[in-house]
N, C-alpha and C positions, 0 to 999 in steps of 0.2 A: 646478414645475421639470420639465424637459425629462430625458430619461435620457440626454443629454451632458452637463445642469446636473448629473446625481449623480454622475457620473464623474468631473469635472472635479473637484465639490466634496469629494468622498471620497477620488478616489482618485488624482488631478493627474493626468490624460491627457487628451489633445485629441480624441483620436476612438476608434474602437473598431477591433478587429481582422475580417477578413472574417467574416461571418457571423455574428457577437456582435451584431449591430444588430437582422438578421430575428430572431433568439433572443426577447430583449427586445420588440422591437415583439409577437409571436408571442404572449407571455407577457401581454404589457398587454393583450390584444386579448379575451383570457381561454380560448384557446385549449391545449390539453393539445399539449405537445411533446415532440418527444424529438430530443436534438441531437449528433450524430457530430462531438466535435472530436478532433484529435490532442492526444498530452500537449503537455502547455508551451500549447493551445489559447487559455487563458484560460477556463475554464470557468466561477469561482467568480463571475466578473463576470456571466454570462449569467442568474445567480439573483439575484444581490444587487442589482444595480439595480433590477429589478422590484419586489422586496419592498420596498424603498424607497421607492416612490412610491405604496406603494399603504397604509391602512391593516390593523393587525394584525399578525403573527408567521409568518414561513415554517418551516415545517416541513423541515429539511433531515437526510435518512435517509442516514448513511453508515457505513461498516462499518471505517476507518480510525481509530480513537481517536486516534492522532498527530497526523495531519491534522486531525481534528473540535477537537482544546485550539490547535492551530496558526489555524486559522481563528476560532476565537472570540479567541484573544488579537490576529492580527491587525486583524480588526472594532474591540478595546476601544481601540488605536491608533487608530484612527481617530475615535474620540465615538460608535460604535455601539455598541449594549448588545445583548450575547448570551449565551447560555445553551447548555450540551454537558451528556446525561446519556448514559453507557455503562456496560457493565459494572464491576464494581467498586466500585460506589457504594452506599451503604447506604437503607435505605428510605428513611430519614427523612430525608439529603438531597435523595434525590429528589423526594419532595413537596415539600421549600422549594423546587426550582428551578422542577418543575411550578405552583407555587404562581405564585410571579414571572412565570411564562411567561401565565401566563392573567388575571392581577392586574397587572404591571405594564407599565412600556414598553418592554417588548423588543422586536426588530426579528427575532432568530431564534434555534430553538429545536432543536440538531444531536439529534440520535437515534440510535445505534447500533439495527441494525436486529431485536436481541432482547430489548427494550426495548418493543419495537409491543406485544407481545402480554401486558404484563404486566397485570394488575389494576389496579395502580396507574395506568398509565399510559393504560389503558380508561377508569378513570374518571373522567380530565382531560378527553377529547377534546372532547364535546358543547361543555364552557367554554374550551378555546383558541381567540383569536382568528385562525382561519390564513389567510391569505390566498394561499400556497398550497405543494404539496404539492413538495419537491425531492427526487428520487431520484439522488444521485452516485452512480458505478459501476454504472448501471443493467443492466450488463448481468448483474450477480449475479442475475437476475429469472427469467433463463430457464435452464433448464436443459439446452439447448443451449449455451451460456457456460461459458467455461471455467474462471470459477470463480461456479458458480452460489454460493447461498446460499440457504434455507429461509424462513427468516426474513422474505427480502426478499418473499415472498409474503403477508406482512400486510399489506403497503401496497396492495395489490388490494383487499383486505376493507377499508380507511380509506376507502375512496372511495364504501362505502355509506355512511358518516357525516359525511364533511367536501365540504361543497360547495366546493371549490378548486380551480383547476388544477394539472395537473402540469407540472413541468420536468423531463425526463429525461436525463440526461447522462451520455456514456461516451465514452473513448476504441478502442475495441478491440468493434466489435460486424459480423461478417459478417450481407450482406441477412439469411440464415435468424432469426440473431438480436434482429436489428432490427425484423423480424414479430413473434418473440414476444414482445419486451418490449414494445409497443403493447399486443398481445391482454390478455398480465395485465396494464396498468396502465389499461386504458379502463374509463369509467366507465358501471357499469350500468345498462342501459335506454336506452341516449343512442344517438342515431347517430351523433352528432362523432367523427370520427373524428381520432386526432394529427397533427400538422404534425410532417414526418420530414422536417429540415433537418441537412444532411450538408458539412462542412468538407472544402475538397482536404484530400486525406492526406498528399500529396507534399511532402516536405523537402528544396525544395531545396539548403540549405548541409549537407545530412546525407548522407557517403559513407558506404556499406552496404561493408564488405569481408569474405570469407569466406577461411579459411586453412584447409588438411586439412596438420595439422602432428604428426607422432610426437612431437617437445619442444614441447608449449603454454607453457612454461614460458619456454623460448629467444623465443618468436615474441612472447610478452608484453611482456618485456625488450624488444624490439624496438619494440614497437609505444611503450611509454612511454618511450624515448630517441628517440623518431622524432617524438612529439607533444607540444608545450608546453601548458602551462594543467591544472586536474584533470582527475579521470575516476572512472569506477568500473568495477570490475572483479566480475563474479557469476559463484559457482559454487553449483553447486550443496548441498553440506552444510556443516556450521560445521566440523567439523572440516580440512578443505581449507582454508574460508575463514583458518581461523589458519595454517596450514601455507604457502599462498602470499603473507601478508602477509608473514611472518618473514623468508620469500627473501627479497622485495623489498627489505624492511630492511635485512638480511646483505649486499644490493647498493647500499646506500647510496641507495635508494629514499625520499621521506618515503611511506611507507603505514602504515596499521591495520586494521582488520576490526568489522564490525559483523554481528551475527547476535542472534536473539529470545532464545537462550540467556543476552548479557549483562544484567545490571540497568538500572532504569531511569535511573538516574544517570549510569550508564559510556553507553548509546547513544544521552544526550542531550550528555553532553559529547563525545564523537564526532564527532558529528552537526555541532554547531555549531563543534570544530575544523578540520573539512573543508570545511562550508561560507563559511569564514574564511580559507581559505587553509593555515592552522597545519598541514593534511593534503594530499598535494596526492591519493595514490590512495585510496580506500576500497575494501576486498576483501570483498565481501557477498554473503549468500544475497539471498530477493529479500525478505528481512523490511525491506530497507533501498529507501527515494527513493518512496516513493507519498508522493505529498504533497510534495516540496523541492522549494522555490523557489529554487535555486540554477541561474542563466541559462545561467551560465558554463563548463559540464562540455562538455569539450573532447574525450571521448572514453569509449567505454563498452565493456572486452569483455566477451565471453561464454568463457569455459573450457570449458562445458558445454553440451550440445544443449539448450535450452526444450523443454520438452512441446509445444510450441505457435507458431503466427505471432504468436498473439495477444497472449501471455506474451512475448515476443521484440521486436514491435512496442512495446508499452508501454515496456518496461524500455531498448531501443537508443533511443527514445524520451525521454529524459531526457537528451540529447546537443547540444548546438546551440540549445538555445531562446532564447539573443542572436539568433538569425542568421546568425551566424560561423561560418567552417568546421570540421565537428568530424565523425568518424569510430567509426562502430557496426562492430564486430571481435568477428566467429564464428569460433571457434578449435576446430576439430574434428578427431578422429580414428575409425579404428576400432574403438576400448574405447567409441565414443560408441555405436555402433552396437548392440554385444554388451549394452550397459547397458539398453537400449531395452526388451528382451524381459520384464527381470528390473524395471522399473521398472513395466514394463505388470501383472505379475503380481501385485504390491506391489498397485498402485493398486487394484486389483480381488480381494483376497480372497475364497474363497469364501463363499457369502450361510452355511453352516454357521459359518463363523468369524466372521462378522458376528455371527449371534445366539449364540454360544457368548461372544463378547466383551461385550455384551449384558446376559448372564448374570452374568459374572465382574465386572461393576460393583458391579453391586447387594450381590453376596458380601462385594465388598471393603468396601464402603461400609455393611457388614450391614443392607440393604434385606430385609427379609421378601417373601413374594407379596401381592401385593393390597397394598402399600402403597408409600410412597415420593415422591408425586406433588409437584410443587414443590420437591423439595430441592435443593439446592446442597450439591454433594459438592466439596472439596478431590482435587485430583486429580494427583497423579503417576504420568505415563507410565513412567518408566523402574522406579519402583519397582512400577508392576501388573502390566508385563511380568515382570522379573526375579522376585515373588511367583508368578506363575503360566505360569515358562517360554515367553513369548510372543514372538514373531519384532516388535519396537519399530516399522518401516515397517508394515508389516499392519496390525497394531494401531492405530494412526494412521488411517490410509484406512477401516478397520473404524468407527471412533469418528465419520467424517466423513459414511459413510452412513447410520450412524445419528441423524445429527444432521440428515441428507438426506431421511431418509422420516419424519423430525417425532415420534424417540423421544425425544432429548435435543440438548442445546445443550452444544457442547465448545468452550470458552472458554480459549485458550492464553497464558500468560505476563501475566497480568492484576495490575495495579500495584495492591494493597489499601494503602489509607492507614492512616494511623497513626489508631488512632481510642481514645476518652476520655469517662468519665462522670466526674464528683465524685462518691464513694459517700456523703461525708458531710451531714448535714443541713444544708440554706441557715441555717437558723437558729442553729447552731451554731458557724458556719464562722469569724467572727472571732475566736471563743474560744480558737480552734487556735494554740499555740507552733510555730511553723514554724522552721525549724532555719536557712534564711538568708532574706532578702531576697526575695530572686530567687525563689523558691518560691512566696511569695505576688505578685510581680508576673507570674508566668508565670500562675497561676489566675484573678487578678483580669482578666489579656487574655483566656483560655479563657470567661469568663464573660463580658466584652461580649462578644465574636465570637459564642456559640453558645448559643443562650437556652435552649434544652431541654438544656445538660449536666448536671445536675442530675437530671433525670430516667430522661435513656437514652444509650447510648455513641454517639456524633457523631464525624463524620471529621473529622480534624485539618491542618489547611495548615499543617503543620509550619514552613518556611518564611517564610512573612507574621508566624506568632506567634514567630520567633525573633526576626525584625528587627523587630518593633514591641517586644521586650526589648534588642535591641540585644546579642546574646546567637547564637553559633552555632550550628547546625541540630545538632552533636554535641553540645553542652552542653545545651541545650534537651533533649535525647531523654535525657541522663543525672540530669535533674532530674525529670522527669516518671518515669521509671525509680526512684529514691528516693524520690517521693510513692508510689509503689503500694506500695514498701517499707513507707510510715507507716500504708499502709491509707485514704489521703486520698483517693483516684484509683481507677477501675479502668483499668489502662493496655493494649491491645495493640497491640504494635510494627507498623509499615509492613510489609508482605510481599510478596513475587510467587508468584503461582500458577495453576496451572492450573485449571479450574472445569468440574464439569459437572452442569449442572441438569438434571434430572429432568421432563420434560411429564407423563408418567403415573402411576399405578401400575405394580409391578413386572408383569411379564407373565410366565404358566407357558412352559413349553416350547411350539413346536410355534405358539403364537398371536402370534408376530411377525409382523408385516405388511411385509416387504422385496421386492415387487413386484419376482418376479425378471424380469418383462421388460424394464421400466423399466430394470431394472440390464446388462441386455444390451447396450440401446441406446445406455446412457452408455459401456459397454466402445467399442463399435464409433464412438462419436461422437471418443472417446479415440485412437484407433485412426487414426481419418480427418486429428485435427489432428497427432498424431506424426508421421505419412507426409507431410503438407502440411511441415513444419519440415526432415525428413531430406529433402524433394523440392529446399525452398529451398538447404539444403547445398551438396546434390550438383550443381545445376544450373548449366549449362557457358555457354549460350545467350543467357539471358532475363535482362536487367538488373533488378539485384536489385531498385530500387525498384519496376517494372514489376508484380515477380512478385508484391511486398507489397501494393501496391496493387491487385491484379487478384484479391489473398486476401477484401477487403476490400468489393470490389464495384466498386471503380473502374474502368471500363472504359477511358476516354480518358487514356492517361498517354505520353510519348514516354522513350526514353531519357536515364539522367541525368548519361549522362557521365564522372560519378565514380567509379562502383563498381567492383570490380575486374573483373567481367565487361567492363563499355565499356570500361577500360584495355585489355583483354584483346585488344581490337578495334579498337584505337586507329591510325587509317591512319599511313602508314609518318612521312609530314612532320609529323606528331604528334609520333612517336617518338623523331623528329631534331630536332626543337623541344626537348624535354624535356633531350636531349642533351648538346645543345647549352649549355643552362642550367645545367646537371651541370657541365659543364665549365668555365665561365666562372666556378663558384664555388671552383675550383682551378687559379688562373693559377698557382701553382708548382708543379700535376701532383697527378696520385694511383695511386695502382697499382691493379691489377686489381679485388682482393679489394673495394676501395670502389666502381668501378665495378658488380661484380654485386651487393655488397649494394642499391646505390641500384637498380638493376635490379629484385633481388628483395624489395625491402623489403615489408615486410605490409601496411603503409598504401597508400601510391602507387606500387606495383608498375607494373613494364611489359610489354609481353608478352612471351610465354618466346623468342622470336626475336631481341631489344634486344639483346641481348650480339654476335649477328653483326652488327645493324643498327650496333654500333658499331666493329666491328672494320671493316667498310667504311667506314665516316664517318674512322676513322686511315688507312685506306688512299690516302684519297682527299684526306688533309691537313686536313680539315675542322676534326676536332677534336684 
């Protein structure tokens, strides 16, 4: 088959989108790539065709757990067979899936990227059939990226062991970045060098509009009675995030709010009333839309300044992927500005707090010196802080460069499954009076489904073993609850938590390795993308898409027209066009106050002259 015959057959489309063709041909050819698409790109095709046609199992490393169950369920829709392990997964599943991956016929095998470095998963790799290596989010690689990751640098070190190609995929990687993510992902000793094929970035159904507004709150309103179809809306903390949902409610608004805070039930059903219509705004930190395949979002603001183009690109990014016209709205003030300082000082704790926080792990976790190595510590932020007086943002950032310079792995809001041994003996087990029914039909499903329960506790797909009793996911969890009661079971319930594994032994004072130049440079690297973001704000001149694009590396881009700067510049018979059209949609008249809001609306504003431009166009009978 041809890799239009996979596409067609897998996935019903007739052709491919720009630059998914070279990807593909790039990748068959067995050449290492790395591919610059915008969000909504279509990325996941530019991997999945190849591995299809070729034999063995693609290794696909991504740092999204949502995304990575979203992508293997869509796969299992289609008749492809695939496999996700990430954190949260207990040993022993792990090897049955490693198992399958290297045993049977799977096509792909997702990997969270702290996973690479395990033991276990060391010593699969020699027997995985991979045929080859997929890095999504590739830019976590460099540490110029702005959200690097540690981790992502065992996939450097696989490349002395698996002879494969890479596919590298990101949206959001400046030239500088695009250098490094080659350098770690080239494979040692080889000249080949990667194929760095790069997608226009340019949206053009995507207006960029920026607002410097004292009420973000008023201009929001505005913007979502100005814009039909959904949207979403990102601030920056959860606590805001529920704060401005409420308004919008209180205004007869459909919204909700999604942040890492909720459980995994509540921001899965969320998720999928929003993406259904049933929601039309969602009010989100940026814990929400890596990964939705939702076409139709009509509209994206921002409340809050991004750290970043990068971070900003992405996420206004998720707006228009039909095609259709749809509008990215930066809502900014001067609190954005003051916030900047104290945001920057957050991100960057002193390296003394760093290893003082370091220290207060292990205490809490009663790690000894000289020991500790491998563990998985349960972890609560808010209770280590409030235990030992610590400022919660610091603390945070503290936890992340230590997970930066490869002391520990800080694993946040991690879904642990319901997991189950039968304590009692196989050969016993019919002998048991079981008090209903249902008690032994739930053990007898637990026993096909998981052939080692009997010997060791195994995670539980609560769910599949409800509906194969016919029996609801509460009642199922209140039976199995009653068996540990009889002492039949060892039961522990589903949890969410926070996790931080342990790479070393504890370490004394004084011999922490936090490379403070390194940490200089990430300050000032910080520094350089904040000022790039408040440059975008502020700028009066340069059409915003120009400026994004020109962030990016794109040099040849013309004006788009859209955004509120070319509004801003819009010649005069523009202005009287528009007018004109304003007007015709009030053949019984309208008063002023409509005339300047249509003027000054947030979205398709005109420029701050329009108001005289119209007061001559009555003078002159026009309108």
């Amino acid at each position: 088959m041809t890799a239009l015959d996979v596409l067609k057959e897998y996935w019903g489309y007739d052709s491919f989108r720009p630059v998914q063709e070279d990807i593909i041909s790039a990748a068959l050819e067995g050449e290492d790539v790395l591919a610059l698409l915008p969000t909504g790109g279509g990325k996941s095709v530019c991997f999945q065709v190849p591995a299809m046609m070729n034999d063995g199992i693609a290794l696909v490393v991504t740092p999204l757990i949502a995304l990575m169950k979203d992508q293997v369920q869509n796969l299992e829709d289609r008749g492809i067979k695939a496999l996700a392990v990430h954190a949260g997964m207990a040993r022993k599943e792990v090897d049955l899936i490693l198992n399958n991956a290297a045993y049977g016929d799977f096509k792909f095998l997702y990997v969270s990227p702290e996973r690479l470095s395990t033991e276990l998963f060391q010593s699969y790799i020699d027997i995985l059939p991979i045929n080859y290596i997929v890095v999504d989010e590739a830019h976590c690689i460099s540490q110029w990226g702005y959200d690097f990751r540690p981790d992502y640098l065992r996939i450097g070190e696989l490349r002395r062991r698996i002879d494969a190609p890479v596919i590298a995929l990101t949206a959001t990687a400046t030239p500088q970045v695009a250098e490094d993510i080659m350098a770690k992902l080239a494979s040692p000793g080889k000249e080949k060098r990667f194929k760095l094929l790069v997608s226009d970035f340019e949206r053009k159904n995507l207006s960029y509009v920026v607002r410097k507004a004292e009420n973000k709150y008023g201009q929001l309103m505005n913007v979502c009675a100005g814009v039909k179809g959904s949207g979403i809306v990102y601030v920056r903390n959860r606590s805001k995030c529920e704060d401005i949902a409420r308004m919008l409610k209180d205004a007869g608004e459909s919204a909700s709010f999604y942040h890492a805070g909720l459980d995994g039930a509540t921001r899965a059903r969320r998720q999928e009333d929003w993406k259904t219509g049933k929601i039309r705004v969602m009010v989100c930190t940026n814990a929400f839309g890596m990964g939705i395949d939702k076409p139709d979002v009509r509209f994206v603001v921002h409340l809050d300044l991004p750290d970043s183009p990068e971070a900003y690109f992405q996420e206004a990014g998720r707006a228009g992927r039909d095609g259709r016209e749809s509008y990215a709205v930066l809502i900014w003030n001067a609190n954005d500005l003051r916030r900047r300082s104290q945001i920057e000082k957050t991100s960057f704790p002193s390296l003394e707090f760093v290893e003082d926080v370091y220290q207060k792990i292990h205490l809490f976790a009663s790690v000894p010196y000289d020991a500790g190595m491998g563990h998985q510590v349960k972890f609560d932020i808010a209770e280590f802080c409030k235990h030992y007086s610590l400022n919660t943002s610091m603390t945070h950032y503290a936890l992340k460069y230590l997970e930066r310079t490869g002391h520990i792995t800080y694993s946040e809001d991690i879904e642990i499954a319901t997991r189950v041994r039968i304590s009692v003996e196989r050969t016993t087990f019919y002998d048991i009076e079981f008090q209903s029914k249902e008690m032994l039909q739930i053990l007898e499903a637990l026993m096909r489904r998981y052939a080692g329960i009997f010997s060791f506790t195994v995670p539980v797909d609560e769910a599949a073993i409800a509906d194969s009793c016919g029996i609801s996911v509460a009642r199922f969890r209140q039976t199995l609850y009653q068996l540990s009661l009889e002492h039949v079971i060892n039961y522990i319930p589903a949890d969410k938590a926070s996790v931080v594994f342990l790479h070393h032994d504890r370490l004394r004072p004084g011999n922490l390795d936090l490379s403070a130049a390194e940490y200089e440079k990430l300050k000032e690297s910080f520094s350089r993308r904040s000022e790039a973001m408040l440059e975008y704000a502020q700028e009066e001149d340069l059409c915003r898409s120009r400026y994004l694009l020109a962030y990016f590396g794109q040099e040849k881009s013309e004006d788009c027209g859209k955004c509120d700067i070319c509004r801003k510049h819009m010649p005069e018979k523009e202005v009287r066009k528009a007018l004109k059209a304003f007007a015709s949609l009030h053949s019984d008249g309208c008063g002023t106050e409509d005339l300047a809001a249509f003027c000054n609306d947030p979205v398709n504003g005109l420029p701050n002259d329009a108001i005289e431009t119209a007061r001559d166009m009555i003078d002159n009978d026009e309108i």
